[in-house]
ChimeraX commands (.cxc) that place a marker at each C-alpha (Angstrom):
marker #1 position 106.88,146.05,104.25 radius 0.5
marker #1 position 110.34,146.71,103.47 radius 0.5
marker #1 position 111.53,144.21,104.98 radius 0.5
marker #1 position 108.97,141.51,103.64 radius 0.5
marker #1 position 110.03,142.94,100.26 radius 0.5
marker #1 position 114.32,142.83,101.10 radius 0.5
marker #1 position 113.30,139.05,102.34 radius 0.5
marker #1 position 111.43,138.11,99.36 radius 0.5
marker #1 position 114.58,139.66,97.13 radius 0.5
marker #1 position 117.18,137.69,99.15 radius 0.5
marker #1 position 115.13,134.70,99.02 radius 0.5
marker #1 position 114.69,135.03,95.46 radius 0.5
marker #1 position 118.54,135.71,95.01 radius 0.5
marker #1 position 119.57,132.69,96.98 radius 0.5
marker #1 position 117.16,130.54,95.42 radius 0.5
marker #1 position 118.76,131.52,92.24 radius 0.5
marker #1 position 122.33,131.71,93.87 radius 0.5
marker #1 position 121.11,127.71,94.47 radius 0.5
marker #1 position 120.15,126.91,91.00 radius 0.5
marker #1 position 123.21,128.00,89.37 radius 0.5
marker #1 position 125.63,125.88,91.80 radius 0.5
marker #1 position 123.11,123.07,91.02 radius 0.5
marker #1 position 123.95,123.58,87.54 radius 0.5
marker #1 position 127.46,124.63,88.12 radius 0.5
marker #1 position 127.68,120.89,90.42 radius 0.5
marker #1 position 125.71,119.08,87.16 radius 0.5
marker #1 position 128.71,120.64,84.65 radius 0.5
marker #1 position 131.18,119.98,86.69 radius 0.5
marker #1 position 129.71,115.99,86.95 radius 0.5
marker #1 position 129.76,116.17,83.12 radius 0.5
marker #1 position 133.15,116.64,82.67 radius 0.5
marker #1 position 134.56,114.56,85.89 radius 0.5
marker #1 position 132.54,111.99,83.88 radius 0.5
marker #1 position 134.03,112.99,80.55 radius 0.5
marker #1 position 137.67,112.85,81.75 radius 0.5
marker #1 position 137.10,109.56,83.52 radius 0.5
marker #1 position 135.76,108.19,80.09 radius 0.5
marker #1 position 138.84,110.00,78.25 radius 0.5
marker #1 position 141.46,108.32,80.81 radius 0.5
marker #1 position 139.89,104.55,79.98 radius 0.5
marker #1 position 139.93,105.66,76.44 radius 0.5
marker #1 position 143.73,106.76,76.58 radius 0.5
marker #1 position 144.15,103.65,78.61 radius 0.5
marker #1 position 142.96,101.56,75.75 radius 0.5
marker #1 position 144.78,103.61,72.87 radius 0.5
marker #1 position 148.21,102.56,75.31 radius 0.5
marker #1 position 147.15,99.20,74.85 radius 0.5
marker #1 position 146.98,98.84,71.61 radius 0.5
marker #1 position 149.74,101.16,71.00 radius 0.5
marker #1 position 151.95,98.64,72.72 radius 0.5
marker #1 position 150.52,95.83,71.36 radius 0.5
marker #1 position 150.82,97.30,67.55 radius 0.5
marker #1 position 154.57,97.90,68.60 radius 0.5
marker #1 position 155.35,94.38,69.46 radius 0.5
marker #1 position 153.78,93.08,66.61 radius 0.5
marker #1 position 156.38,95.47,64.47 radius 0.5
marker #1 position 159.10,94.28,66.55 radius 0.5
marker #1 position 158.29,90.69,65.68 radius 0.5
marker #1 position 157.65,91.50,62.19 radius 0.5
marker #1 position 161.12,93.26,62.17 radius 0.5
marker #1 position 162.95,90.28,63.39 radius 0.5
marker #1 position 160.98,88.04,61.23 radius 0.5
marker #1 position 161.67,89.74,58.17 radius 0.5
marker #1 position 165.22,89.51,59.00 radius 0.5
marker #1 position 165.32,85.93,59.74 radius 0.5
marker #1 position 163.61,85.79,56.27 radius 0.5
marker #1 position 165.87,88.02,54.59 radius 0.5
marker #1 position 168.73,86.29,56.04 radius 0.5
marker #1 position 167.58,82.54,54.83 radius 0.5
marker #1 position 166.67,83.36,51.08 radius 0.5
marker #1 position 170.03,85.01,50.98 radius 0.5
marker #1 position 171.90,82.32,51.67 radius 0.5
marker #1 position 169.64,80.08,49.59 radius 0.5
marker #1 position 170.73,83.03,46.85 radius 0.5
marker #1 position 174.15,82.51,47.62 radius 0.5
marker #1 position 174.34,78.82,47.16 radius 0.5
marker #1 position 172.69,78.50,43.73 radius 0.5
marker #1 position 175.04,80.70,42.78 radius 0.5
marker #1 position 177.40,78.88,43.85 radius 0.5
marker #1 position 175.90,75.86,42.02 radius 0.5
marker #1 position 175.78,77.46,38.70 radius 0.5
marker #1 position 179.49,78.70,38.88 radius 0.5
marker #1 position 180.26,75.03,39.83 radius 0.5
marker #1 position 178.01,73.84,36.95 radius 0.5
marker #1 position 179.49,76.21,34.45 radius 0.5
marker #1 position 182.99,75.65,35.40 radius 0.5
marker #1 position 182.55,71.67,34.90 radius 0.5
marker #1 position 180.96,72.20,31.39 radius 0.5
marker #1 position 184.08,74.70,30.69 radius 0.5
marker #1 position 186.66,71.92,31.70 radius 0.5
marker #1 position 184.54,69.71,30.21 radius 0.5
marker #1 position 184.87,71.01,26.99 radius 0.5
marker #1 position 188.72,72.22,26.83 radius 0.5
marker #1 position 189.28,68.38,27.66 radius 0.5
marker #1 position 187.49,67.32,24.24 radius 0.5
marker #1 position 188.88,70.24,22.54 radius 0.5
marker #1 position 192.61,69.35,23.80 radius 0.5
marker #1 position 192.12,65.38,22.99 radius 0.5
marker #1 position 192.51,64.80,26.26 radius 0.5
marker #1 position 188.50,62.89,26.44 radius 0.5
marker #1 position 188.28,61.43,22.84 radius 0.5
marker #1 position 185.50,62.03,20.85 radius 0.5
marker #1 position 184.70,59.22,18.80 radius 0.5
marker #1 position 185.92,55.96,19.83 radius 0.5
marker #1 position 189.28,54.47,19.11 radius 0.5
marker #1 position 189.95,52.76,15.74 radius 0.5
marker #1 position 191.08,49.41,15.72 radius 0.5
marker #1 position 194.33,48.79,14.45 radius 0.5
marker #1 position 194.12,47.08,11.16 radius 0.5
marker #1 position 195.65,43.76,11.04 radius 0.5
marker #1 position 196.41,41.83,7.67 radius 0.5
marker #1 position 196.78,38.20,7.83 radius 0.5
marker #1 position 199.73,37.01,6.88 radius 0.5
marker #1 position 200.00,33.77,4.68 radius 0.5
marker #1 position 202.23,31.09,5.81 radius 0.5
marker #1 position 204.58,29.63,2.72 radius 0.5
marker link #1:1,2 radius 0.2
marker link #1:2,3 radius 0.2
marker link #1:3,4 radius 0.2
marker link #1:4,5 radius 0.2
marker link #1:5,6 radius 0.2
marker link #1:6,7 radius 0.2
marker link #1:7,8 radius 0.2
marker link #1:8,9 radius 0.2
marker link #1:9,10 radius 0.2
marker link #1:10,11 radius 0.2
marker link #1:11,12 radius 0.2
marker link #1:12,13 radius 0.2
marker link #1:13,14 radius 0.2
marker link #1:14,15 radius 0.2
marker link #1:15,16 radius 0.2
marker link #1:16,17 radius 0.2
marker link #1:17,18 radius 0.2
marker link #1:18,19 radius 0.2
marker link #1:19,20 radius 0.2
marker link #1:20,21 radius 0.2
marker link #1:21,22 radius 0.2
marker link #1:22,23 radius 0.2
marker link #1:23,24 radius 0.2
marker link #1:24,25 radius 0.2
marker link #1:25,26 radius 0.2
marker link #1:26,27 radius 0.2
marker link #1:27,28 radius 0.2
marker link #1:28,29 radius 0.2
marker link #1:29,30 radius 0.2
marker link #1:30,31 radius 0.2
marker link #1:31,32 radius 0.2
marker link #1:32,33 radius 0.2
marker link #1:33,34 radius 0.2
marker link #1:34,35 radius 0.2
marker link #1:35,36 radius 0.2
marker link #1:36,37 radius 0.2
marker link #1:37,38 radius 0.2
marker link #1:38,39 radius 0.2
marker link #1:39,40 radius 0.2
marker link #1:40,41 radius 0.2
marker link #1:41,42 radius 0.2
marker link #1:42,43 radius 0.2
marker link #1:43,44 radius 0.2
marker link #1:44,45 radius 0.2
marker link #1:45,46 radius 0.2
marker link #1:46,47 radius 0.2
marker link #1:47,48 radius 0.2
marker link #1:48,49 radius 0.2
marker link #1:49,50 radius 0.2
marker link #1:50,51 radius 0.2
marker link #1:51,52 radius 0.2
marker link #1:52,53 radius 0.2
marker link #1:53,54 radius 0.2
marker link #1:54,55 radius 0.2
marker link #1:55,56 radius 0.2
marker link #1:56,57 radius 0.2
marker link #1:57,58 radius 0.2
marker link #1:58,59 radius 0.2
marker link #1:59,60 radius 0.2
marker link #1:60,61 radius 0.2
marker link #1:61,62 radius 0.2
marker link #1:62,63 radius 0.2
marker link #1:63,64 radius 0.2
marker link #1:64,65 radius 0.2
marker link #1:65,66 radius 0.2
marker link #1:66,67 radius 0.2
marker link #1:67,68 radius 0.2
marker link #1:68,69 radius 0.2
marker link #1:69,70 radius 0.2
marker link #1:70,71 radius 0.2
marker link #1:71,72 radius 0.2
marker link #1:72,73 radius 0.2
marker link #1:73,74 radius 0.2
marker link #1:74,75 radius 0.2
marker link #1:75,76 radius 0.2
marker link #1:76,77 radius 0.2
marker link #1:77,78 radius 0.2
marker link #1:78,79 radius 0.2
marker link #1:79,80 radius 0.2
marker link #1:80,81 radius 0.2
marker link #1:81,82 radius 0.2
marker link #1:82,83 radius 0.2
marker link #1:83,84 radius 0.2
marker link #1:84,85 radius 0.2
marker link #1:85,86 radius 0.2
marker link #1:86,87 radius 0.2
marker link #1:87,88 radius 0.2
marker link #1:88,89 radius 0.2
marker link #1:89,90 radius 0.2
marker link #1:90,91 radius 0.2
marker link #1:91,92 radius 0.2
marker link #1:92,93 radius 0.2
marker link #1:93,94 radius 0.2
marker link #1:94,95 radius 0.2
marker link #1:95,96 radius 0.2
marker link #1:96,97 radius 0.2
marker link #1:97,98 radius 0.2
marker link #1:98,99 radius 0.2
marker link #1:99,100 radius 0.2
marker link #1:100,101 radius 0.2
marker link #1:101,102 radius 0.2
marker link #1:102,103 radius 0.2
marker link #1:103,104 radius 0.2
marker link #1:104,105 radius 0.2
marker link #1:105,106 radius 0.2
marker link #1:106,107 radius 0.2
marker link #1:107,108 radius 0.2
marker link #1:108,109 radius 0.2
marker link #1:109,110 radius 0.2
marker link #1:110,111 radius 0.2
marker link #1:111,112 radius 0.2
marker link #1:112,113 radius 0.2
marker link #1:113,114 radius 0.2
marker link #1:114,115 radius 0.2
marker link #1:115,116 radius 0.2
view
């Protein structure tokens, strides 16, 4: 009877033994699942990570370009406006000097002469 009873017990303890590596072998699916999904995730993330930074590279060399144009543009209208300003300067020491007359030349004023 002993026996029957031991049996019964070591049935009962494998069967339980079984259950709990059935569980254990469910868990450990789980996670195998769970990293697998993690690793596409990452895998995605390193995508766009990469993508994101060759965007900014663009953008960087783009805004340089940019930068680089309009300060040129910058430096030739000011450029103009010195020219500008120096012509009106000249301009006016010429008048002021005599040099471009300012209201037109008078006629010289002839008198007729009367022959005897």
């Amino acid at each position: 009877m002993e026996e029957k009873d031991d049996s019964q017990q070591m049935k009962g303890k494998t069967s339980d033994l079984s259950s709990q590596i059935d569980e254990v072998k469910e868990i450990m699916k789980k996670n195998v699942n769970q990293i697998l999904h993690r690793e596409e995730n990452l895998d995605k993330l390193l995508e766009v990570h990469i993508h994101i930074h060759h965007l900014q590279t663009r953008k960087g060399k783009i805004h340089n370009s940019v930068s680089r144009s309009y300060w040129w543009k910058n430096v030739k209208l000011m450029v103009a406006v010195v020219v500008i300003v120096l012509i009106i300067v000249v301009v006016i020491i010429l008048l002021a000097v005599g040099v471009i007359p300012i209201s037109p030349p008078v006629a010289p004023v002839v008198t007729p002469t009367i022959k005897p």
